[in-house]
gemmi code that builds the backbone of each chain (N, CA, C; Angstrom):
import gemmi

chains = {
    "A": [
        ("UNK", (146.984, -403.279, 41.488), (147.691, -402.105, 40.947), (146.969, -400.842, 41.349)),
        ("UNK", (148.044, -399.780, 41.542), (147.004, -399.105, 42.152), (146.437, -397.735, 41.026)),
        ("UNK", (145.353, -397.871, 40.914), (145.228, -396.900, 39.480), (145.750, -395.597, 39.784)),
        ("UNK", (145.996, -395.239, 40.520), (146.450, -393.851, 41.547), (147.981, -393.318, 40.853)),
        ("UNK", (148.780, -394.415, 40.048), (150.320, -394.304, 39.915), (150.376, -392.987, 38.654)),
        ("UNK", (151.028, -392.080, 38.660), (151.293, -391.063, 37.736), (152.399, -392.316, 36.394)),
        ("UNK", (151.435, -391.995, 35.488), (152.158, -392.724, 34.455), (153.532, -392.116, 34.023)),
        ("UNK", (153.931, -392.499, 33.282), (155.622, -392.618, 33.100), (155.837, -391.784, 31.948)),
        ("UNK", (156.620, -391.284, 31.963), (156.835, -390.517, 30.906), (158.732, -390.915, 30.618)),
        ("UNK", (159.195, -389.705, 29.608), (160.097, -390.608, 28.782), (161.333, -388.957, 28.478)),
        ("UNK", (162.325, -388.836, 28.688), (163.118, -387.766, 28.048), (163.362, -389.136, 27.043)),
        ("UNK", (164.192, -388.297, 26.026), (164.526, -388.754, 24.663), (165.691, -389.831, 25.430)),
        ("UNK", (166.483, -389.050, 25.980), (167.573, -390.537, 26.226), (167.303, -391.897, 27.253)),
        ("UNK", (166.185, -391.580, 28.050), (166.198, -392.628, 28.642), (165.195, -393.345, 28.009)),
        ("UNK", (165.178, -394.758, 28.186), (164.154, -395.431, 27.337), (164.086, -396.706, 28.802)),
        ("UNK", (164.559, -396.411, 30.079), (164.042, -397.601, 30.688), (163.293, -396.912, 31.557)),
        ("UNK", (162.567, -398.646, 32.136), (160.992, -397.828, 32.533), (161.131, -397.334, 33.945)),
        ("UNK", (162.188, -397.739, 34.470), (162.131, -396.857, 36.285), (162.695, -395.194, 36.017)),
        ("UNK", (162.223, -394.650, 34.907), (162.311, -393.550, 34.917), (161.822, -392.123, 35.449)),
        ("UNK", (161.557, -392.680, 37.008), (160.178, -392.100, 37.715), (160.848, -390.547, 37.689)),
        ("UNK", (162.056, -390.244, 37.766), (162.328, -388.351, 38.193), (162.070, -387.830, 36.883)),
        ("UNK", (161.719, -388.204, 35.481), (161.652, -387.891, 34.215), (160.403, -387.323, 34.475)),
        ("UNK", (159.268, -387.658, 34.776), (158.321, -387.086, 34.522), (158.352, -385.725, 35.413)),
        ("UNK", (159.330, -385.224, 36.631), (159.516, -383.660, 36.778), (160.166, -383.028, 36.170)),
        ("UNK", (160.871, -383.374, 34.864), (161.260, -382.588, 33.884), (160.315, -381.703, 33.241)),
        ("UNK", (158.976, -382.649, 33.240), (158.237, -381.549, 32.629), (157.629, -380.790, 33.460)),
        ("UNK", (156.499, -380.175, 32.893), (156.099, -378.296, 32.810), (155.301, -378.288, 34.163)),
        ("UNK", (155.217, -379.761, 34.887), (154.731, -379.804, 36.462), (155.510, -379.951, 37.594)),
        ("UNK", (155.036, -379.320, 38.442), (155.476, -379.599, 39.916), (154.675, -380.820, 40.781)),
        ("UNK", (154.893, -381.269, 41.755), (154.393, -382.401, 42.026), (153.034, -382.060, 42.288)),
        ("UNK", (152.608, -380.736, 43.373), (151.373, -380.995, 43.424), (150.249, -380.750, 42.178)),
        ("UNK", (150.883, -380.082, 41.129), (149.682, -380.193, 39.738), (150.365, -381.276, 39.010)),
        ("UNK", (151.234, -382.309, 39.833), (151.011, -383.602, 39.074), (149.632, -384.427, 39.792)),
        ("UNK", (150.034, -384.107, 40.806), (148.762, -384.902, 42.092), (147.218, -384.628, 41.504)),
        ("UNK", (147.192, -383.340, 41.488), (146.104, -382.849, 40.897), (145.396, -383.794, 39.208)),
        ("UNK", (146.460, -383.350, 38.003), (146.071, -384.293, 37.049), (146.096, -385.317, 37.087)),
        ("UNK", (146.952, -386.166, 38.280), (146.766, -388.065, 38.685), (145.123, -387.907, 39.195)),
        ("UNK", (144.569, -387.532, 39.820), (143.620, -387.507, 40.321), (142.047, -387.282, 39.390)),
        ("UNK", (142.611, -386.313, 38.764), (141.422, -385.913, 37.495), (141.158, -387.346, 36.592)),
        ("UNK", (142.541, -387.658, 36.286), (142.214, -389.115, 35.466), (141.964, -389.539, 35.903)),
        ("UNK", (142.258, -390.504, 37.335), (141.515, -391.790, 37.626), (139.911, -391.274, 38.079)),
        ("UNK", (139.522, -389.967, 38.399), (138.243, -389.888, 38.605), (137.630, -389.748, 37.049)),
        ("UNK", (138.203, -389.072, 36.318), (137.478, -389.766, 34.854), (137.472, -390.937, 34.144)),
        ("UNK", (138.395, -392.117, 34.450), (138.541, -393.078, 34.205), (137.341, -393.402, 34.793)),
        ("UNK", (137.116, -393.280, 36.286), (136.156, -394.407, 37.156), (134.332, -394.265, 36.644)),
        ("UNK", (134.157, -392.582, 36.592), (133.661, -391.996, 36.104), (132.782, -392.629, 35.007)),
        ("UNK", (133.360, -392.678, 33.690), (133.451, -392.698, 32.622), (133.421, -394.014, 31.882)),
        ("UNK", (134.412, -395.237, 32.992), (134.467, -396.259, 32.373), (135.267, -396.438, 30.790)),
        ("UNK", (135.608, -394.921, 30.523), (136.937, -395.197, 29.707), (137.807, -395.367, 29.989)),
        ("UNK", (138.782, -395.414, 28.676), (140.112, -395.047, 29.045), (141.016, -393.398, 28.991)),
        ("UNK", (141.304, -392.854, 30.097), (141.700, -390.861, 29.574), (143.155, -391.433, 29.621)),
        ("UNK", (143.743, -390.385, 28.814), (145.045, -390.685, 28.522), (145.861, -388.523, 28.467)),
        ("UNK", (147.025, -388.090, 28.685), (146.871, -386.675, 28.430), (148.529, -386.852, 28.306)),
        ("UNK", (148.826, -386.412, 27.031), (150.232, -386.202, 26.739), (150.090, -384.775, 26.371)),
        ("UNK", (151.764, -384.051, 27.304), (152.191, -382.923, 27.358), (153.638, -382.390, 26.451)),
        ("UNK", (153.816, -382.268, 25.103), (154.628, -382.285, 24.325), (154.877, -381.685, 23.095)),
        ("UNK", (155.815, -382.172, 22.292), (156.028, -381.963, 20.916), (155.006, -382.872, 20.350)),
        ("UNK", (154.357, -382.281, 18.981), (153.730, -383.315, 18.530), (154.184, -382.844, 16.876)),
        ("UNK", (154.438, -383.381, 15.869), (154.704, -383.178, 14.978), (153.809, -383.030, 13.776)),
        ("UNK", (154.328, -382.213, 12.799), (153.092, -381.367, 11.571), (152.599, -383.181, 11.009)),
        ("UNK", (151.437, -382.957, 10.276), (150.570, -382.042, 10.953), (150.017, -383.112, 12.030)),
        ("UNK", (149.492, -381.593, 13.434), (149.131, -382.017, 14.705), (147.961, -383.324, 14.974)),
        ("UNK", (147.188, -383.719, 14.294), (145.873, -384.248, 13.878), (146.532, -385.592, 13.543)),
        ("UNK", (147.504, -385.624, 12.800), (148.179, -386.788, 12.686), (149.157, -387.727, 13.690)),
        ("UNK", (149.834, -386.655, 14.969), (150.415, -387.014, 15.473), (149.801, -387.342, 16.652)),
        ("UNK", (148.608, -386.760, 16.860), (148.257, -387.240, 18.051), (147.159, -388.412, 17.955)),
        ("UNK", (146.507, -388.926, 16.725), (146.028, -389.916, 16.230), (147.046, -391.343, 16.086)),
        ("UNK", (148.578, -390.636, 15.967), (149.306, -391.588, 16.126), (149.585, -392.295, 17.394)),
        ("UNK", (149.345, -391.349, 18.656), (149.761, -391.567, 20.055), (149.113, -392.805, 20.129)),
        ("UNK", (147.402, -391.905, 19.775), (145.920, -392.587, 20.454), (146.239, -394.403, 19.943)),
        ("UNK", (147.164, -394.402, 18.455), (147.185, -396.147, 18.360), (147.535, -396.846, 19.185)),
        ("UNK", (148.774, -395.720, 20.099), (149.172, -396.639, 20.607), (148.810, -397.235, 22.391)),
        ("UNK", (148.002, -396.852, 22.133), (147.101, -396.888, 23.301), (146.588, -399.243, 23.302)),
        ("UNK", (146.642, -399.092, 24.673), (146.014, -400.283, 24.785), (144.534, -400.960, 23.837)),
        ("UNK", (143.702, -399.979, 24.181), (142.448, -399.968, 23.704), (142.468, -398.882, 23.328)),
        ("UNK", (142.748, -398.447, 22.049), (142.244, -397.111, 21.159), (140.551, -396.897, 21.129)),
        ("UNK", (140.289, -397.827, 20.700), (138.806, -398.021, 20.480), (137.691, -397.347, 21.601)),
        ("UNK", (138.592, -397.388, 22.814), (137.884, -396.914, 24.558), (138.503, -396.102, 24.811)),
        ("UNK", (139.154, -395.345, 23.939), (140.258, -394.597, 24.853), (139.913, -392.750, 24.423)),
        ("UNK", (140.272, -392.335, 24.968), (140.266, -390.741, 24.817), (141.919, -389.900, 24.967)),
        ("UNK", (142.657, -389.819, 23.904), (143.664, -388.705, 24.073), (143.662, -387.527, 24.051)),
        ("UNK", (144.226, -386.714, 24.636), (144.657, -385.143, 24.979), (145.398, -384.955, 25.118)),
        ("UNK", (145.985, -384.572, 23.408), (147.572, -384.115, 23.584), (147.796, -382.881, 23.548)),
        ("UNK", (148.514, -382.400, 24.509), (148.332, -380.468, 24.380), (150.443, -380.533, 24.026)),
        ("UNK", (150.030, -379.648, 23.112), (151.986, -378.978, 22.473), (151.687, -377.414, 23.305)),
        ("UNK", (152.351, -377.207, 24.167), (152.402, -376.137, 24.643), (153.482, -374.666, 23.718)),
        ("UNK", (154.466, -375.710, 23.170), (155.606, -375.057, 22.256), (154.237, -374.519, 21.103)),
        ("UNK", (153.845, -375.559, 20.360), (153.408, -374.987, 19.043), (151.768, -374.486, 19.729)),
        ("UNK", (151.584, -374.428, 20.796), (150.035, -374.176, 21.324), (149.001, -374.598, 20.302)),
        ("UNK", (149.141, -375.666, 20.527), (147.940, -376.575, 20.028), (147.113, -377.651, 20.899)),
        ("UNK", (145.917, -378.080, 20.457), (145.817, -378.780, 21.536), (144.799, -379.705, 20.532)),
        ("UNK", (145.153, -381.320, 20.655), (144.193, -381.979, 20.281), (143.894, -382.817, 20.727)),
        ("UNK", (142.654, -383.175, 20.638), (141.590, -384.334, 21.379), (141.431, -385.441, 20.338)),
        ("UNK", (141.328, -386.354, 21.061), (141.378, -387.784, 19.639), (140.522, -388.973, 20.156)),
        ("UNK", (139.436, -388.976, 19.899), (138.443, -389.824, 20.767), (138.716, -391.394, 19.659)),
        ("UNK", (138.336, -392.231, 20.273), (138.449, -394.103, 19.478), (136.849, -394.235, 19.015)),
        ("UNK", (137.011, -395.228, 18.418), (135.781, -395.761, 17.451), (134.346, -396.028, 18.649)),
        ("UNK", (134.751, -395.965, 19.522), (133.358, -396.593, 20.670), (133.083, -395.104, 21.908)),
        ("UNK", (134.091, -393.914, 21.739), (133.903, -393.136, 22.405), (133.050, -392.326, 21.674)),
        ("UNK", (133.489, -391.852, 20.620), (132.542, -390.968, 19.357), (131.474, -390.734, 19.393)),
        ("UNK", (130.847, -392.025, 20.125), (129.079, -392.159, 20.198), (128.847, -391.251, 21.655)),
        ("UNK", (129.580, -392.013, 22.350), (129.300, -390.727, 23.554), (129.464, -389.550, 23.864)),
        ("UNK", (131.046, -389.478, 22.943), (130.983, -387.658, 23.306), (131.515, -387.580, 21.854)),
        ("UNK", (130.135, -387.047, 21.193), (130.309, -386.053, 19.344), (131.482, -385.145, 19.812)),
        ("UNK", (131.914, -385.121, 18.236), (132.955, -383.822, 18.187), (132.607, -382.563, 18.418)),
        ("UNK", (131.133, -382.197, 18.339), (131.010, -381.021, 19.129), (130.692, -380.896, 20.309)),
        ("UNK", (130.794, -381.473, 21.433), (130.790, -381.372, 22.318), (132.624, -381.462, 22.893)),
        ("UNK", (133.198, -382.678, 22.329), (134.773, -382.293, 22.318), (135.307, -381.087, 22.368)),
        ("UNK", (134.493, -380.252, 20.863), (134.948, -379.036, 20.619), (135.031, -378.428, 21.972)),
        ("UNK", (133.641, -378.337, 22.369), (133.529, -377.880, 23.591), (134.301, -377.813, 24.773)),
        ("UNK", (134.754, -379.042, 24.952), (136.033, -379.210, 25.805), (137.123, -378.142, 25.953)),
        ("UNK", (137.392, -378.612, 24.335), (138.838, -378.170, 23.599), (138.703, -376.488, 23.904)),
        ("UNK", (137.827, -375.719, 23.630), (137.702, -374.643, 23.860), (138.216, -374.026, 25.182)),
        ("UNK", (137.483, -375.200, 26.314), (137.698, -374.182, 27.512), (139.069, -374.477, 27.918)),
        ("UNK", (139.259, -375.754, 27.108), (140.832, -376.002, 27.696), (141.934, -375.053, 27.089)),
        ("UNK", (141.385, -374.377, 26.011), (142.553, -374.003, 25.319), (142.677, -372.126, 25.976)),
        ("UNK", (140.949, -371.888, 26.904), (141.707, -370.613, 27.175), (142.192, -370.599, 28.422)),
        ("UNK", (142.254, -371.780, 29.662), (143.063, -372.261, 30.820), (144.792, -372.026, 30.210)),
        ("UNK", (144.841, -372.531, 28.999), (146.041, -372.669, 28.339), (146.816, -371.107, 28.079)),
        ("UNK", (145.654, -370.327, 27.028), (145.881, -369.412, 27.095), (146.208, -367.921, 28.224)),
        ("UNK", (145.797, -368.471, 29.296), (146.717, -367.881, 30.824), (147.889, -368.353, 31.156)),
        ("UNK", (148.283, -369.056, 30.403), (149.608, -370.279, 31.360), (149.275, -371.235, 31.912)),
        ("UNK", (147.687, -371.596, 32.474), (147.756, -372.456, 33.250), (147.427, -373.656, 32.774)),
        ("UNK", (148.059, -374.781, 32.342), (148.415, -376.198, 32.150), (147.586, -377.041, 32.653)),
        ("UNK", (148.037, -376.903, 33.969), (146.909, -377.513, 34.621), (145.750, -377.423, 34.691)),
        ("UNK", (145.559, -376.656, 35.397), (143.941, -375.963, 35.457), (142.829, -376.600, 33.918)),
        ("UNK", (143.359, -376.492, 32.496), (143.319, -376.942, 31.552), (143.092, -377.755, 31.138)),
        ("UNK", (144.110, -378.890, 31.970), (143.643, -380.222, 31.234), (143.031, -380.621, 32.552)),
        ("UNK", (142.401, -380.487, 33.700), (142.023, -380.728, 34.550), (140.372, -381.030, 34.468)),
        ("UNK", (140.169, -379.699, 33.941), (138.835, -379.148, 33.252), (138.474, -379.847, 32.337)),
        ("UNK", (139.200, -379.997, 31.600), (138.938, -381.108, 30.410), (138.799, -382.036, 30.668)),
        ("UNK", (139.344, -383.199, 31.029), (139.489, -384.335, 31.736), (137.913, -384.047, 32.318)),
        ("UNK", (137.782, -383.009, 33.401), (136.099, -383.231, 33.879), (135.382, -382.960, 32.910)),
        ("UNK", (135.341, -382.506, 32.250), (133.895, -382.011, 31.321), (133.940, -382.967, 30.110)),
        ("UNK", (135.129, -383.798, 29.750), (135.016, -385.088, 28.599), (134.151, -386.186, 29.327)),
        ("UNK", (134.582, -386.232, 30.935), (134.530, -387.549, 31.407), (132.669, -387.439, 31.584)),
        ("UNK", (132.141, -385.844, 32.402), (131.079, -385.482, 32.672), (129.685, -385.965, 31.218)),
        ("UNK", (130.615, -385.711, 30.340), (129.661, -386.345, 28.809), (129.706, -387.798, 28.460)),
        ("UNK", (131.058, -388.626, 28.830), (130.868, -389.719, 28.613), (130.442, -390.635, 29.617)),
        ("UNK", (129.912, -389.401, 30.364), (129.027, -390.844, 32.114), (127.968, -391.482, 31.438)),
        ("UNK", (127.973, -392.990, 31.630), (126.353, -393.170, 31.320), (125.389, -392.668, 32.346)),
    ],
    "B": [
        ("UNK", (168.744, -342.406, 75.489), (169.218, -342.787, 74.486), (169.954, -342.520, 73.411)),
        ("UNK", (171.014, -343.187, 73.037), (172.333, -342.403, 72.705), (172.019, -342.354, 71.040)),
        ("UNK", (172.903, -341.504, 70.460), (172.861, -340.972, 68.680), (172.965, -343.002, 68.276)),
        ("UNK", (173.668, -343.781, 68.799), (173.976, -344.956, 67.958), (173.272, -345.690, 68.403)),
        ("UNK", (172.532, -346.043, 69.075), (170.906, -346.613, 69.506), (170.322, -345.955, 68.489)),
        ("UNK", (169.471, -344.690, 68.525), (168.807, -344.243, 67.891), (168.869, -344.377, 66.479)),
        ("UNK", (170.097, -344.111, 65.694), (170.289, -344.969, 64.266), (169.935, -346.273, 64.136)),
        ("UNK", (170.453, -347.078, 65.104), (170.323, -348.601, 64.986), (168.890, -348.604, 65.112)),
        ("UNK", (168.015, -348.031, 65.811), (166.795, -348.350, 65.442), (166.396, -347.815, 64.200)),
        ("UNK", (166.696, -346.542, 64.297), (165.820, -346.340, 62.719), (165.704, -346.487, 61.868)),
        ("UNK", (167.065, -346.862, 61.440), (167.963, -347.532, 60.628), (167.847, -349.075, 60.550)),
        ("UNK", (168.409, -349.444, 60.891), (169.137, -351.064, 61.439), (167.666, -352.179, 61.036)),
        ("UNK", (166.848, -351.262, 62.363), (165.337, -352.361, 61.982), (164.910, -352.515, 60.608)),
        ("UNK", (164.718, -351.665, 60.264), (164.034, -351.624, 58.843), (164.893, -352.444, 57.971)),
        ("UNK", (166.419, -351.911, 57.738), (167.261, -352.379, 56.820), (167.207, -354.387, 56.916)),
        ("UNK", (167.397, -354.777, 58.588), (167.271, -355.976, 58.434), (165.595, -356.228, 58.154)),
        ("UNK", (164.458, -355.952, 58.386), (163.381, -356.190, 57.978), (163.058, -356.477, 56.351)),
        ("UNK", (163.421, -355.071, 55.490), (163.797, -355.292, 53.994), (164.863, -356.361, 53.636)),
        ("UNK", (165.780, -356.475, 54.251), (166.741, -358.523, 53.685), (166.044, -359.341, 53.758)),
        ("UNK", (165.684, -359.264, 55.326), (164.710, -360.729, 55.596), (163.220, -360.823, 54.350)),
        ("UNK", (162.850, -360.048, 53.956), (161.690, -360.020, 52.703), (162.531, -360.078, 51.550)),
        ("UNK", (163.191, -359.214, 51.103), (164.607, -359.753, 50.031), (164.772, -361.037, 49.893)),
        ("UNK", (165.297, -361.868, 51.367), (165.575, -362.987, 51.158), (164.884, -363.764, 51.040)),
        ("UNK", (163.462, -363.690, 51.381), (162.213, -364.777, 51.376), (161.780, -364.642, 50.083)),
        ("UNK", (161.769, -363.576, 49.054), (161.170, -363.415, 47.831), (162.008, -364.047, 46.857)),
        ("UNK", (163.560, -363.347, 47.257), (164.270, -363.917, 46.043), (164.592, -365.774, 46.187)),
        ("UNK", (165.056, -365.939, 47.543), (165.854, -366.854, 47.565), (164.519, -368.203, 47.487)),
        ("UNK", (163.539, -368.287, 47.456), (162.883, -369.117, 47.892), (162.496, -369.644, 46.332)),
        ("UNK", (162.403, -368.848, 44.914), (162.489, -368.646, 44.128), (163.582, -369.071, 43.137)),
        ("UNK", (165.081, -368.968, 43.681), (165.907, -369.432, 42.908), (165.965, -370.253, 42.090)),
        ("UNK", (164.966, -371.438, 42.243), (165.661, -373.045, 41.598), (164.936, -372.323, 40.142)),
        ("UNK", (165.093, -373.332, 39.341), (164.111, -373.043, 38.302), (162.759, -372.962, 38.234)),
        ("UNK", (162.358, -371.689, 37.484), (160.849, -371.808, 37.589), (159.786, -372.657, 37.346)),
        ("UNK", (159.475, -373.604, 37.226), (159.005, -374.462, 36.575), (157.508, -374.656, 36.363)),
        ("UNK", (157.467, -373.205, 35.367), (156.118, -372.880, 34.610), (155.707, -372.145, 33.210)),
        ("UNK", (154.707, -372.925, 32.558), (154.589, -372.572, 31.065), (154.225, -370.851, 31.268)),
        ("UNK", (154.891, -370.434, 30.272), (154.625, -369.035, 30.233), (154.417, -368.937, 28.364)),
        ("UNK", (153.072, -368.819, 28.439), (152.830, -368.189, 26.630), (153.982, -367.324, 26.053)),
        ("UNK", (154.274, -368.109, 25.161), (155.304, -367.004, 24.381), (156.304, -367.103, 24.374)),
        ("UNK", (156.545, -367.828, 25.778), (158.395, -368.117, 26.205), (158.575, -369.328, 25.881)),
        ("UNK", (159.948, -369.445, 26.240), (160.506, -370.162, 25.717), (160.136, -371.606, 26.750)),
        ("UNK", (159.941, -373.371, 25.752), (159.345, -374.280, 26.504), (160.113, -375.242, 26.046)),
        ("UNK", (160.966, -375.604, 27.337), (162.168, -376.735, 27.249), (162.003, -377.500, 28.366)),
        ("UNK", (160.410, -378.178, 28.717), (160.287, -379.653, 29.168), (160.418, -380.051, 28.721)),
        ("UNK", (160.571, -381.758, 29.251), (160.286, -382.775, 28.800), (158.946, -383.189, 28.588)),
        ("UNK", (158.704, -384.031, 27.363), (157.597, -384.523, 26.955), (156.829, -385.373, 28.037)),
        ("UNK", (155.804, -385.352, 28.587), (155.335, -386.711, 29.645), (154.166, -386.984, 28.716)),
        ("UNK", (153.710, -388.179, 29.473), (152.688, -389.022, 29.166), (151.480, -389.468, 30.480)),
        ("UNK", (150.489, -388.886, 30.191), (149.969, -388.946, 31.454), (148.959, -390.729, 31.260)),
        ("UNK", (148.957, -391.644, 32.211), (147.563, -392.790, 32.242), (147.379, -392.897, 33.247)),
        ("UNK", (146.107, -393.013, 33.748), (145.624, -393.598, 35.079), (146.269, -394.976, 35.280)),
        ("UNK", (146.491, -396.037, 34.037), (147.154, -397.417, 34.272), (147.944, -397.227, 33.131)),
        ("UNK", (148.926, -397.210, 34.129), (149.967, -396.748, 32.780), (150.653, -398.221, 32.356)),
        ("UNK", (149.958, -399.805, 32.597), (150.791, -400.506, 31.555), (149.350, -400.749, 30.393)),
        ("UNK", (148.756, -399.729, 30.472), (147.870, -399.641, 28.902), (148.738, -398.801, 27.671)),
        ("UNK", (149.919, -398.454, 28.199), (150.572, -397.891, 27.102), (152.045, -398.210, 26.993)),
        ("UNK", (152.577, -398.284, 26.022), (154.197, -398.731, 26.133), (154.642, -398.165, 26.161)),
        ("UNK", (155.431, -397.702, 27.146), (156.782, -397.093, 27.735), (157.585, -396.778, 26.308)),
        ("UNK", (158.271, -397.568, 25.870), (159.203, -397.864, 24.601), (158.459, -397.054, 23.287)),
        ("UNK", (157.261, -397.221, 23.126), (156.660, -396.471, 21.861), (157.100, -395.276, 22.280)),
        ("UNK", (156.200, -394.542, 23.340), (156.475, -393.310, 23.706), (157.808, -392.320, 23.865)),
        ("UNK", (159.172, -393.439, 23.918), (160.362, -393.478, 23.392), (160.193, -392.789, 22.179)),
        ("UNK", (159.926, -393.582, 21.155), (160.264, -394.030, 19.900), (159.552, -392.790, 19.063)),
        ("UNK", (158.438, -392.357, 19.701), (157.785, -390.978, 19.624), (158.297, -389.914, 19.643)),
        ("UNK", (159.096, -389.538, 20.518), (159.931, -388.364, 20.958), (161.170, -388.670, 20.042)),
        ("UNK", (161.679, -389.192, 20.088), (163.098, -389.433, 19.068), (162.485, -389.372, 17.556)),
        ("UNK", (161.446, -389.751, 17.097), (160.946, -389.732, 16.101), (160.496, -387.754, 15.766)),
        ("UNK", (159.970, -387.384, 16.736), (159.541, -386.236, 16.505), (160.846, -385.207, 16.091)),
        ("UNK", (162.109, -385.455, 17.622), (163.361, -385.013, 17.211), (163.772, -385.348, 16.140)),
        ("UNK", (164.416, -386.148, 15.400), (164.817, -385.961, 14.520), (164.167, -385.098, 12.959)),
        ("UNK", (163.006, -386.040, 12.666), (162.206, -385.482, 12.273), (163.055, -385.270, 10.365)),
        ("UNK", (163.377, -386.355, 10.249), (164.334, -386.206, 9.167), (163.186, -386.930, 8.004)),
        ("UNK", (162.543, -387.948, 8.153), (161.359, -389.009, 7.831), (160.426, -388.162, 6.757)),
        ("UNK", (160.134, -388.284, 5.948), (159.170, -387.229, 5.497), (157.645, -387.991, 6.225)),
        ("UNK", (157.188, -386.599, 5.844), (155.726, -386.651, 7.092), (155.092, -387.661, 6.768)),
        ("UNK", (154.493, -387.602, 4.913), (153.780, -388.479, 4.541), (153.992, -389.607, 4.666)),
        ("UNK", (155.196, -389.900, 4.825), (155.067, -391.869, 5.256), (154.860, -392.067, 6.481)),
        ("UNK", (155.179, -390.971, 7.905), (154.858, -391.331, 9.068), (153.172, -391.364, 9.150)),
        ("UNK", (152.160, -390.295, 8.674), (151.016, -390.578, 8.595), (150.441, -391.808, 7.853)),
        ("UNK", (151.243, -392.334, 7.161), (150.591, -393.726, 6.183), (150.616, -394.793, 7.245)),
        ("UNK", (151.582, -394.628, 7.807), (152.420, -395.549, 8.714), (151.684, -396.110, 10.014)),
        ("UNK", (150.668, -395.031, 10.454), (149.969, -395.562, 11.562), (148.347, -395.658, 11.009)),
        ("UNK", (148.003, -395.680, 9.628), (147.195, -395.311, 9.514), (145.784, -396.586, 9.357)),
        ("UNK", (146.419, -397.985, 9.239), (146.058, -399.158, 9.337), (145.319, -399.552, 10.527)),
        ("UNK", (145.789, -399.146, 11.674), (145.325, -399.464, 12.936), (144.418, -398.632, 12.964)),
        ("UNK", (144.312, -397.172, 12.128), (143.530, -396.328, 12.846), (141.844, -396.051, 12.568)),
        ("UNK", (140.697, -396.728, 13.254), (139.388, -397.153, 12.822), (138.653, -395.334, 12.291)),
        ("UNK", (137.245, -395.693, 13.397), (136.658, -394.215, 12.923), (137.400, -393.268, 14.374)),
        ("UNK", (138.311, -392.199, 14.081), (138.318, -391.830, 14.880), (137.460, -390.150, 14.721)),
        ("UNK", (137.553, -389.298, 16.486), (136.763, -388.381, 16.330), (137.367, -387.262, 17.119)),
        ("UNK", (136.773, -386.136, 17.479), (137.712, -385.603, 18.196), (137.810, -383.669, 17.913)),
        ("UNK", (138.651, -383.084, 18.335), (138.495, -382.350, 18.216), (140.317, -381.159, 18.276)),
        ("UNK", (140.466, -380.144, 17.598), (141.534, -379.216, 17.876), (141.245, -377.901, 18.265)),
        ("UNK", (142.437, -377.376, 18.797), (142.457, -376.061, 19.110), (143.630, -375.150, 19.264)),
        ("UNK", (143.540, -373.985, 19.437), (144.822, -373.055, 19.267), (144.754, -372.484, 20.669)),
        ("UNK", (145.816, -371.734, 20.545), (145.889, -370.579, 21.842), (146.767, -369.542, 21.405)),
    ],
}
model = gemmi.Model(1)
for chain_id, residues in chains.items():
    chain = gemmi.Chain(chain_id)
    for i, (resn, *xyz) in enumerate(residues, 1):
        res = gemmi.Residue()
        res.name, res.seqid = resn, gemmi.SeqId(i, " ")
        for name, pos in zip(("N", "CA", "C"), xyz):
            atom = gemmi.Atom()
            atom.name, atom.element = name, gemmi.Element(name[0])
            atom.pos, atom.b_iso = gemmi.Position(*pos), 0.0
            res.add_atom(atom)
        chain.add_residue(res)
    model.add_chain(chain)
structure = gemmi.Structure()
structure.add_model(model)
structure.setup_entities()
């Protein structure tokens, strides 16, 4: 498999999985999709976690909903979410029970910060790009 | 060189020079813009980004978005609801 594949994403009506033109609905163009395919699997390889980055609605309150994503994650426990709501401009980070040790919440914070003023220009990308490096850069052994 | 030469150059060049930039600015531009702008208005679609994306289910991530839309559920049982699975977690928020 090739870890390289831009994961799948979902509009509300379609629910089957060859839904590959769905994911240019959202707020990317292909090459700052290329770009964030790339950031993950080099923080994945990196890191030896799991990065995960949802771009969406997330529902009140935010802390809850994106703790809800992170369950549903293969391995929560290894995993790292970054869910940014661009609508409600929020952005949260949701580390699992075995990441915590490697990267404290203040250093997350840290993350979260620079990601949120990439955000605060418009730029999306750039954002979670940064993030993605500087989570993965703390959880290298 | 005659009065209608001489317009056509002085004239003519420029005028087609300004379309041809007209047309490269506007027209190249037309489709939709497709970029977050603070403040404005944000009608993507939700994605889901994984490096291996069968670590996550397709179908939840469904069930997520329709869940968020409607949004009829009161909150407190959706937070109870995942809250079994959920160990020590850690992490961090932010605004913009």
């Amino acid at each position: 498999m090739a870890t390289g594949d831009v994961a799948v994403k979902t509009a509300p009506e379609s629910t089957d999985k060859t839904s590959e033109p769905d994911v240019l609905d959202g707020p990317f163009n292909i090459r700052q999709l290329l770009r964030i395919d790339e950031a993950l699997a080099a923080a994945d390889e990196r890191s030896g976690l799991t990065f995960s980055v949802y771009v969406g609605p997330l529902h009140e309150p935010t802390v809850g909903a994106a703790r809800g994503l992170h369950d549903r994650l293969a391995d929560p426990g290894n995993s790292i979410l970054i869910a940014v709501s661009p609508e409600q401009r929020k952005l949260e980070i949701v580390t699992g029970e075995n990441v915590v040790r490697r990267i404290p919440d203040r250093n997350a914070a840290l993350a979260a910060l620079s990601m949120t003023a990439a955000f605060g220009s418009g730029d999306l990308t750039r954002g979670v790009v940064e993030g993605l490096r500087m989570l993965a850069d703390q959880a290298a052994p | 060189m005659t009065v209608l030469e001489t317009v056509l150059t002085l004239v003519g060049v420029p005028l087609a020079v300004i379309i041809v930039v007209a047309g490269l600015v506007y027209g190249t531009s037309g489709g939709r813009n497709k970029r977050y702008r603070p403040g404005r208005e944000y009608d993507f679609a939700p994605v889901w980004f994984l490096a291996r994306p069968d670590d996550v289910t397709v179908a939840g991530a469904a069930d997520y978005v329709n869940h968020t839309e409607s949004a009829s559920t009161p909150k407190a049982l959706e937070s109870t609801e995942s809250a079994p699975r959920a160990g020590v977690k850690g992490g961090a928020s932010g605004n913009w």
